[in-house]
C-alpha positions in Angstrom: -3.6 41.2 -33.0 -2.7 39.0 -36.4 0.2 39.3 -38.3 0.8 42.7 -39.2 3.8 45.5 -40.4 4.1 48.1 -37.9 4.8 51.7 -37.5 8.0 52.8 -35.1 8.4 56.3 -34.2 11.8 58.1 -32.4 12.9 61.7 -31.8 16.1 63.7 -30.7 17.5 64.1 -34.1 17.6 65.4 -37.5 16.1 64.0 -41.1 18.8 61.8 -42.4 20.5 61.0 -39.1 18.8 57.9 -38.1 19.8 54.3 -38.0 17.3 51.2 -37.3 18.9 48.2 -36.3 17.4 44.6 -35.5 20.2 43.9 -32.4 21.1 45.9 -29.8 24.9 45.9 -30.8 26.8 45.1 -34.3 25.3 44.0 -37.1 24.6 47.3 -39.4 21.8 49.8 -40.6 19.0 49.1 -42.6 19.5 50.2 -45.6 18.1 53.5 -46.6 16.3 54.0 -43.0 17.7 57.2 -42.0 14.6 59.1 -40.9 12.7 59.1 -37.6 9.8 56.5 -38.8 10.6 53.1 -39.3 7.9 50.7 -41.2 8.9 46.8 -40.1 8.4 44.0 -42.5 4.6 42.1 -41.3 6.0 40.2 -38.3 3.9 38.0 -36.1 5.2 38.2 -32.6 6.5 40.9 -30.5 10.0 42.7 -31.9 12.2 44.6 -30.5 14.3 47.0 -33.2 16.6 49.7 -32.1 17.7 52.9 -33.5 20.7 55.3 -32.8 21.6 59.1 -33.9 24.3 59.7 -36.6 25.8 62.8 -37.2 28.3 61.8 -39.7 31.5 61.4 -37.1 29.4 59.4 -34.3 26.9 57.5 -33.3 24.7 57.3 -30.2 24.0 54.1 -28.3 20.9 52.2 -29.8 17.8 53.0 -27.9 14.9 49.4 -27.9 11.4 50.3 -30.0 9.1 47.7 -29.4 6.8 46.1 -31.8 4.1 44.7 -29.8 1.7 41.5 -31.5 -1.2 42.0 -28.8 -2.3 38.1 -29.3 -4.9 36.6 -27.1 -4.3 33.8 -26.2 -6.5 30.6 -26.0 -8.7 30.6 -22.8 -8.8 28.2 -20.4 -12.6 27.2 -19.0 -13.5 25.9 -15.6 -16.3 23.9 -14.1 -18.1 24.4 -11.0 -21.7 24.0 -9.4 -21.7 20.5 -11.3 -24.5 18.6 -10.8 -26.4 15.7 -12.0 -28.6 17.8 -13.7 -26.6 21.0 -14.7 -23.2 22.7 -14.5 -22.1 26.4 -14.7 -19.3 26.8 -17.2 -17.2 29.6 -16.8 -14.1 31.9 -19.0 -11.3 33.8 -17.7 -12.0 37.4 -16.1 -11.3 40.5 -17.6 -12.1 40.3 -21.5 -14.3 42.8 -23.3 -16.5 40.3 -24.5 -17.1 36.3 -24.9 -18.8 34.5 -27.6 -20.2 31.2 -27.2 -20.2 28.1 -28.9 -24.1 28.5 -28.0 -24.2 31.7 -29.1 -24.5 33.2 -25.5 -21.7 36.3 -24.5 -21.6 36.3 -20.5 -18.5 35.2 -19.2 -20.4 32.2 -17.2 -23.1 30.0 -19.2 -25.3 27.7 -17.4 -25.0 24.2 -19.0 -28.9 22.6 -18.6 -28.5 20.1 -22.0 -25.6 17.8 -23.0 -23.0 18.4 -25.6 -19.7 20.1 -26.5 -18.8 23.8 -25.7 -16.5 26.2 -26.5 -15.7 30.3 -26.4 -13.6 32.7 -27.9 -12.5 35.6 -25.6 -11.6 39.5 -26.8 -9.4 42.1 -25.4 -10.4 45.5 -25.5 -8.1 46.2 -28.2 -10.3 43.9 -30.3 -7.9 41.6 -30.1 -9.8 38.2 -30.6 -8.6 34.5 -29.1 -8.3 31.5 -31.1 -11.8 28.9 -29.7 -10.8 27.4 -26.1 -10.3 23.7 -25.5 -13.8 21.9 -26.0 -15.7 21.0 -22.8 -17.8 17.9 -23.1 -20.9 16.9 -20.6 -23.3 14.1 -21.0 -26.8 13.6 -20.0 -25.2 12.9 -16.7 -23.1 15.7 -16.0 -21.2 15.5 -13.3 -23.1 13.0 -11.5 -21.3 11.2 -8.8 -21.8 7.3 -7.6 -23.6 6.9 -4.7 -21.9 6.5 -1.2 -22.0 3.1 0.9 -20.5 3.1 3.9 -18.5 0.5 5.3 -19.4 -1.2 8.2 -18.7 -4.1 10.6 -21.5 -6.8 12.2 -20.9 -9.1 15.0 -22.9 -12.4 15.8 -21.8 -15.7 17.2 -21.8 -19.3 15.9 -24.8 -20.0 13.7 -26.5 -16.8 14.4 -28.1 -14.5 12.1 -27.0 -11.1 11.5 -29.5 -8.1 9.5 -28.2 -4.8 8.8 -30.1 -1.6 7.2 -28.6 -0.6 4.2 -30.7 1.8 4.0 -29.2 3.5 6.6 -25.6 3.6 5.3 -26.4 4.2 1.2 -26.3 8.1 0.5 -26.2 10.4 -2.2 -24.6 13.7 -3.1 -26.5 13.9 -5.9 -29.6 12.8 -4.7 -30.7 10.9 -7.1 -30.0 7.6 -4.9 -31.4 4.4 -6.6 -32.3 1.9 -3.5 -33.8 -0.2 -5.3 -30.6 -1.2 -7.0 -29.2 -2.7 -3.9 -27.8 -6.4 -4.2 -25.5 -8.4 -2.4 -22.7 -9.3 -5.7 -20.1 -11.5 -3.9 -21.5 -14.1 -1.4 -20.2 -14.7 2.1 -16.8 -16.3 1.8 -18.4 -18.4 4.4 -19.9 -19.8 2.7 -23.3 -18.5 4.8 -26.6 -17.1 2.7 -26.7 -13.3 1.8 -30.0 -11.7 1.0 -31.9 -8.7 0.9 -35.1 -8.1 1.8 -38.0 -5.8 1.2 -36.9 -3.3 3.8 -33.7 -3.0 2.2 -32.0 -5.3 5.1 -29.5 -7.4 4.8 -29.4 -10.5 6.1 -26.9 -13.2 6.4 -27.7 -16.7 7.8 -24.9 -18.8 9.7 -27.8 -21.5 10.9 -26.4 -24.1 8.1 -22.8 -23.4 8.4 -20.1 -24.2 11.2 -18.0 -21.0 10.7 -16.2 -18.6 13.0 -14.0 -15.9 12.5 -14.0 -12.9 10.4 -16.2 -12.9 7.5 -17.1 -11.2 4.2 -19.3 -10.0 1.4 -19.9 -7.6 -1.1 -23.0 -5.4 -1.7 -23.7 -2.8 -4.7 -26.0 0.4 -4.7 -26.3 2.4 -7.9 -28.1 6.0 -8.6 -31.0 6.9 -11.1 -28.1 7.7 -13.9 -26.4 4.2 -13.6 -23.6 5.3 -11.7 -22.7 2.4 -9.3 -20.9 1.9 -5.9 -19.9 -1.3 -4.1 -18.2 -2.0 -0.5 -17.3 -5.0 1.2 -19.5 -5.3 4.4 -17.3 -7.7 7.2 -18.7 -9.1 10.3 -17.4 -10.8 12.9 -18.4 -14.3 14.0 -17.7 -15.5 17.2 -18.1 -18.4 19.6 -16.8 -20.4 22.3 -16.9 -24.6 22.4 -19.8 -26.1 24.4 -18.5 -29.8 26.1 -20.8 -32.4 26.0 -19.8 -34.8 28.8 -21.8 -37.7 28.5 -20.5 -40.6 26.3 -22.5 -43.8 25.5 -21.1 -45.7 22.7 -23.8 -48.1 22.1 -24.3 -47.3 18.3 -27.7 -45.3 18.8 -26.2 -42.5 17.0 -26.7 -40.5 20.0 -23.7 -39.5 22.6 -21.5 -42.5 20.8 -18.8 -39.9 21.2 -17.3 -37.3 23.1 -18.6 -34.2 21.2 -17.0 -31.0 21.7 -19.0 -28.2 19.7 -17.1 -25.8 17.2 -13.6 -27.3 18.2 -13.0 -27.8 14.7 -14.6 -25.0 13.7 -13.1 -21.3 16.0 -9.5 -20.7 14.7 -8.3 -20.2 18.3 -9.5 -24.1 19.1 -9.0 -25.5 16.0 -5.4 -26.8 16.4 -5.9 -28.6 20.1 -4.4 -31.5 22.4 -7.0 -33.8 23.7 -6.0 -35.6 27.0 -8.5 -38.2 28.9 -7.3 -39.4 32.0 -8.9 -42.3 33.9 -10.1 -41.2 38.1 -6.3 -42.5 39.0 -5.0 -39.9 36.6 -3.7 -42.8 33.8 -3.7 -41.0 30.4 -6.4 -43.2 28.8 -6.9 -41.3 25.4 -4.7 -38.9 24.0 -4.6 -36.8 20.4 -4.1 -33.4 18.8 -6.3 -31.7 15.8 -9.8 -33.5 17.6 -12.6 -32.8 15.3 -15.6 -34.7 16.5 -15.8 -37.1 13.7 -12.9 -38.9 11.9 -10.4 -37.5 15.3 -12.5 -38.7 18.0 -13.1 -40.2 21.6 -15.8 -43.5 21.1 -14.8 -44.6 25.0 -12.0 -46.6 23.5 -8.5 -46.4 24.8 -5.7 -45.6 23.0 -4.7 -49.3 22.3 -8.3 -49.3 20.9 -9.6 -51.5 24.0 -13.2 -50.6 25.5 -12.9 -48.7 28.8 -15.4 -49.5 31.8 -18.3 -47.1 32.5 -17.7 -44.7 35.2 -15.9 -41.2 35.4 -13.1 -39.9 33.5 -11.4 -36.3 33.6 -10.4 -34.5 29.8 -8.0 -31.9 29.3 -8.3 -29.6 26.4 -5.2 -27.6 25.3 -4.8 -25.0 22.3 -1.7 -24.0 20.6 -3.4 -20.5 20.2 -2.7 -20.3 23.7 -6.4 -20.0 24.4 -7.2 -20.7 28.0 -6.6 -24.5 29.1 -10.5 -26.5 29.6 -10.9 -29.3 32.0 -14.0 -31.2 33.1 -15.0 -34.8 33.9 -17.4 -37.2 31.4 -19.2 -39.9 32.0 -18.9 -43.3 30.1 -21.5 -45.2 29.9 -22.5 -48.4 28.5 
């Protein structure tokens, strides 16, 4: 097992007519190692000498003796049934016994408390191995983060959306934390994330003029810290709602032509704005409207007022979202 001089034994010839050699061809005898034991110097891995018959006028072919070092060697140790609470550790198969860095001898231990273990393995030779690689665990053992899934919301133009988090937070482990739950990264929206009481998520478009896709960032963690997060998106759609009645008299209410969301859906967003006068004149015309700075205020495009009566608009989108047309109605 350990470094050790060995014992080789041959047969076939007479006292005196033996040669050991250390190659299998050339080289010579070693001296004064004529019988049929040979006694090899303390070597520490496995050699292979050879030895031949001499009967003073030949010499046979050199027959391999093998000098075997039975060394064990280090074992490798393997994980399984890991849990947040306990794993099974486990040596290779096929040893005559196992020592322990805990002192126990199966070939699988059952790991209930942290720290660092180790085992030695022995053949049935006696053979002994030098200690295995150590295996760490914490007071966490194999604990694995929570799962969140990911998911997609829809709502429309200053709508609220609530989800159940609840519902898509899981464990493996089960030692699931819900509690833990937080929204981290706000609606790039700029709309309000919260969570409430029933572990719902909420998020709140009623103060902002947004459309499109949006999205934020919530976190779940487990009883052993371990912590999860996942982007949550939701779609927010909407359409533009016309309002065709214009009377710019400074009352702050219809002064202009208002077109909801026009400036606020990416599909309407970059648009052509055409007003035409009952005879079909081009009266008003620009791109990029947005209802406050880019706006109709019943002036024409030289900036002169136009009478009260009924006009005709024309709403085109580079988008190459469908075409609007409708009438309004000036009046002052």
């Amino acid at each position: 097992c350990v470094a050790a001089s060995l014992v080789l034994s041959a047969s076939g010839g007479s006292p005196g007519e033996y040669r050991w050699y250390t190659v299998a061809t050339g080289g010579t005898a070693l001296p004064g190692e004529v019988n049929d034991t040979y006694v090899t110097p303390v070597i520490v891995v496995t050699t292979i000498f050879h030895v031949a018959l001499n009967n003073g006028s030949c010499e046979s072919s050199r027959t391999p003796v093998t000098a075997s070092i039975n060394s064990v060697a280090k074992p490798a140790l393997t994980t399984s049934n890991c849990t947040a609470i306990g794993a099974v550790l486990s040596g290779p198969a096929g040893f005559a016994s196992y020592t322990w860095s805990d002192s126990e001898t199966t070939p699988s231990i059952n790991i209930v408390a942290a720290g660092t273990y180790t085992l030695v393995v022995t053949s049935s030779s006696g053979c002994s191995s030098p200690p295995s690689d150590p295996v760490t665990f914490t007071s966490a053992f194999c604990n694995q983060p929570p799962v969140l899934q990911a998911t997609t919301a829809t709502t429309t133009i200053q709508g609220i959306v609530t989800i159940d988090l609840s519902s898509l937070a899981t464990d493996l482990d089960n030692n699931l934390d819900i509690s833990t739950l937080a929204v981290v990264v706000q609606p790039s929206s700029g709309a309000t994330a919260t969570i409430n009481s029933n572990h719902e998520l909420i998020v709140d478009y009623s103060n902002v003029s947004f459309a499109g896709i949006d999205e934020l960032t919530v976190q779940v963690c487990d009883i052993a810290g371990a912590c999860v997060q996942q982007v949550i998106t939701i779609e927010v759609a909407g359409d533009i709602t016309v309002f065709n009645a214009v009377s710019p008299n400074g009352d702050g209410k219809n002064d202009v032509f208002f077109i909801e969301y026009i400036n606020d859906l990416p599909e309407t967003k970059q648009n052509k704005v055409t007003i035409l006068n009952r005879w079909g004149s081009v009266v008003f015309e620009t791109t990029n409207y947005d209802n406050t700075t880019n706006v109709f205020r019943g002036l024409s495009d030289n900036g002169s007022e136009l009478p009260s009566g009924t006009y005709y608009y024309i709403l085109q989108f580079t988008s190459g979202a469908s075409k609007r047309t409708g009438f309004i109605s000036l009046r002052r």
